[in-house]
C-alpha positions as CSV (number, residue, x, y, z in Angstrom):
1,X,38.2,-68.6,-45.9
2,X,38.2,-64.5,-45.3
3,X,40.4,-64.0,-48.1
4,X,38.3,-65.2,-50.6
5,X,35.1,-62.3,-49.0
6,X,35.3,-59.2,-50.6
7,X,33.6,-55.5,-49.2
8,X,33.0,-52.5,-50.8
9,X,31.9,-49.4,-49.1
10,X,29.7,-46.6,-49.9
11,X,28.8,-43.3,-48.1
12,X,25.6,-41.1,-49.9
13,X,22.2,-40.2,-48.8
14,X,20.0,-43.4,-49.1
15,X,16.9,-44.4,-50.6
16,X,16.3,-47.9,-50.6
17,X,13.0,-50.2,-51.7
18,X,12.0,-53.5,-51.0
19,X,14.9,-53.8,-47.4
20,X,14.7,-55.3,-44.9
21,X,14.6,-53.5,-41.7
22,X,16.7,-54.1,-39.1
23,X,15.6,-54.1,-34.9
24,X,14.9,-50.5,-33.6
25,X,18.1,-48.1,-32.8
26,X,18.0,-49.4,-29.1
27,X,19.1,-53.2,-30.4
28,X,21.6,-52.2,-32.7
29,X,24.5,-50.7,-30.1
30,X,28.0,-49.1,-32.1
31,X,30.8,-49.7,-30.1
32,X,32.0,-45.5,-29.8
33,X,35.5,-44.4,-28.4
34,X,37.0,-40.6,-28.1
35,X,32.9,-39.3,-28.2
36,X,33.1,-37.6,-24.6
37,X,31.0,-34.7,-26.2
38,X,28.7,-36.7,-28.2
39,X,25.9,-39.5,-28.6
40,X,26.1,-41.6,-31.1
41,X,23.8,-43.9,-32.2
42,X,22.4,-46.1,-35.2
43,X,18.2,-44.6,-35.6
44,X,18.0,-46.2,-39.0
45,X,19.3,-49.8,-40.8
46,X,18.5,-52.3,-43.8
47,X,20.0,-55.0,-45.0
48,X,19.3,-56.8,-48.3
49,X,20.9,-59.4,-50.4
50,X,23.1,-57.7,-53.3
51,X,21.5,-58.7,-56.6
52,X,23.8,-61.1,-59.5
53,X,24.4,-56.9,-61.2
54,X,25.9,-55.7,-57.6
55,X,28.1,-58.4,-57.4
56,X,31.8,-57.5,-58.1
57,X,33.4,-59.7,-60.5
58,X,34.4,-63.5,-58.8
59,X,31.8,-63.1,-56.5
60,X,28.5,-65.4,-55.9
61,X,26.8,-63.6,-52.6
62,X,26.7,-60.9,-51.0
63,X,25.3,-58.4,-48.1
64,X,24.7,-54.9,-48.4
65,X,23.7,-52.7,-44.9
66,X,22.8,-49.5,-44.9
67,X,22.4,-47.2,-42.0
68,X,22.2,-43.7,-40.3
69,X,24.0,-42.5,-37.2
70,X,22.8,-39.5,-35.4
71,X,25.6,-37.5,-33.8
72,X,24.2,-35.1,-30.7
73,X,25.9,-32.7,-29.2
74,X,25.9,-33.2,-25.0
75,X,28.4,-31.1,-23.9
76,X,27.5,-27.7,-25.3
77,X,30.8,-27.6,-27.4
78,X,29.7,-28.6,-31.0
79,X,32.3,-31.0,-33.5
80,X,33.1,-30.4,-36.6
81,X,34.2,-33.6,-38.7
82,X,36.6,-33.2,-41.7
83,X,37.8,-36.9,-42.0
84,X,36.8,-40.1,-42.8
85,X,38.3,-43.2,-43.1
86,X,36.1,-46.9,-43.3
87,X,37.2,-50.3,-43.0
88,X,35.3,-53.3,-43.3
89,X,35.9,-56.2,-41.2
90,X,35.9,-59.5,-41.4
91,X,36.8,-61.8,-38.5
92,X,39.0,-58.8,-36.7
93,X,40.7,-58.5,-40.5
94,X,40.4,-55.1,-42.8
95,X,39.1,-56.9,-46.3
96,X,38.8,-52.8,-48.0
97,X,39.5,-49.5,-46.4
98,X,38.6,-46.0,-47.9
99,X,39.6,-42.6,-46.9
100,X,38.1,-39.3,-47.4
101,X,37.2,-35.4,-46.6
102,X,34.1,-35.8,-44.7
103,X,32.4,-32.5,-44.0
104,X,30.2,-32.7,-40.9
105,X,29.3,-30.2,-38.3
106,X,27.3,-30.7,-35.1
107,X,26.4,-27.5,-33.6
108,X,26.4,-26.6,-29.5
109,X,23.7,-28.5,-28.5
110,X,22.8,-29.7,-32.2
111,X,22.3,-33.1,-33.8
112,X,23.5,-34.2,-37.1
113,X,22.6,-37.5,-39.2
114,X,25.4,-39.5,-41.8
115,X,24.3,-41.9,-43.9
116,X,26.5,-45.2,-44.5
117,X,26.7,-48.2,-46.4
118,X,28.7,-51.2,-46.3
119,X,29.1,-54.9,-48.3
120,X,30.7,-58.3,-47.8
121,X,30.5,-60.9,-50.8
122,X,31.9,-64.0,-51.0
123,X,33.4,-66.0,-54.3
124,X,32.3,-69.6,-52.1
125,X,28.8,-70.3,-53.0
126,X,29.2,-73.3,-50.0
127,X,30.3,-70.5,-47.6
128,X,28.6,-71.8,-44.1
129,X,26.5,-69.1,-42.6
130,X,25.7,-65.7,-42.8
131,X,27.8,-63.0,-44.5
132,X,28.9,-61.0,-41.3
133,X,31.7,-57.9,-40.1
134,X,32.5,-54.7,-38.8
135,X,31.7,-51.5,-40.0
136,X,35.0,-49.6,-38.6
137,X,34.6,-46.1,-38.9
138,X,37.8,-43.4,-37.1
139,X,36.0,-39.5,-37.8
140,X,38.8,-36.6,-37.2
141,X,38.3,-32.8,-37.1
142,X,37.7,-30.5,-33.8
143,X,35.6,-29.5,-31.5
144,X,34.3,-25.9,-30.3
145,X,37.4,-25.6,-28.2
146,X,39.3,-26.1,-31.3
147,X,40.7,-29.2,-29.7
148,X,41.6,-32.6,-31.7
149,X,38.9,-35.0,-32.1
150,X,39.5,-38.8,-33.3
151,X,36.1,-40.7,-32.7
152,X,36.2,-44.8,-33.1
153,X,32.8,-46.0,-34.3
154,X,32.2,-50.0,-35.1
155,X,28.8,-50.8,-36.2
156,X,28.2,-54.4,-36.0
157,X,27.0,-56.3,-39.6
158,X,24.9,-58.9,-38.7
């Protein structure tokens, strides 16, 4: 029962001990949409059990992931990100959305890295299977043609 999973969401520069890491960047593919002048891709991710402390309140188990994506520029036009906003997903279903300035700028030709983090917990400690979702990102700002850009980027949480 989804309703009864909870998710938080987090977005900092990480330093983790005692994760476990996750297969290399070439495994772990983010479904991208709108990134015609970018390449995106996941180059770092852990995943650990939250501890009984992390837990929010009604909860039993949880997942926490985090990861980095590294933006490139491949058109020679540079981005510059101002917004955020993050969902967490649960079979197709938003369970917590967050939205805020997000200041990042990838330069003509440039690369830029983003740190993220993302948790599902469950109040059922007989939940079947493996804590699992979406990481749903949507990035807006504009690029060195001072054009719109809305990117799409779903990390898989698995």
């Amino acid at each position: 029962m989804w309703s009864k999973t909870f998710a938080s969401l987090l977005l900092f520069p990480v330093l983790l001990l005692g994760v476990v890491s996750m297969p290399a960047s070439g495994q772990i593919s983010p479904e991208v949409h709108g990134a015609s002048t970018l390449s995106i891709e996941v180059v770092k991710m852990s995943k650990r059990a939250l501890q009984a402390d992390e837990l929010p309140s009604g909860t039993v188990r949880g997942v926490r992931w985090d990861y980095t994506l590294q933006f490139k520029d491949v058109a020679g036009v540079g981005v510059e990100i101002l917004r955020l906003t993050m969902k967490v997903l649960v079979d197709s279903k938003p369970l917590t959305s967050t939205e805020r300035w997000f200041p990042l700028r990838v330069d003509v030709s440039g690369r830029a890295e983003a740190h993220f983090s993302a948790s599902i917990s469950t109040s059922l400690p007989d939940q079947p299977g493996e804590l699992k979702g979406v990481h749903e990102l949507l990035l807006e700002g504009r690029n060195g043609r001072d054009e719109e850009v809305t990117l799409t980027i779903r990390v898989p949480l698995e």
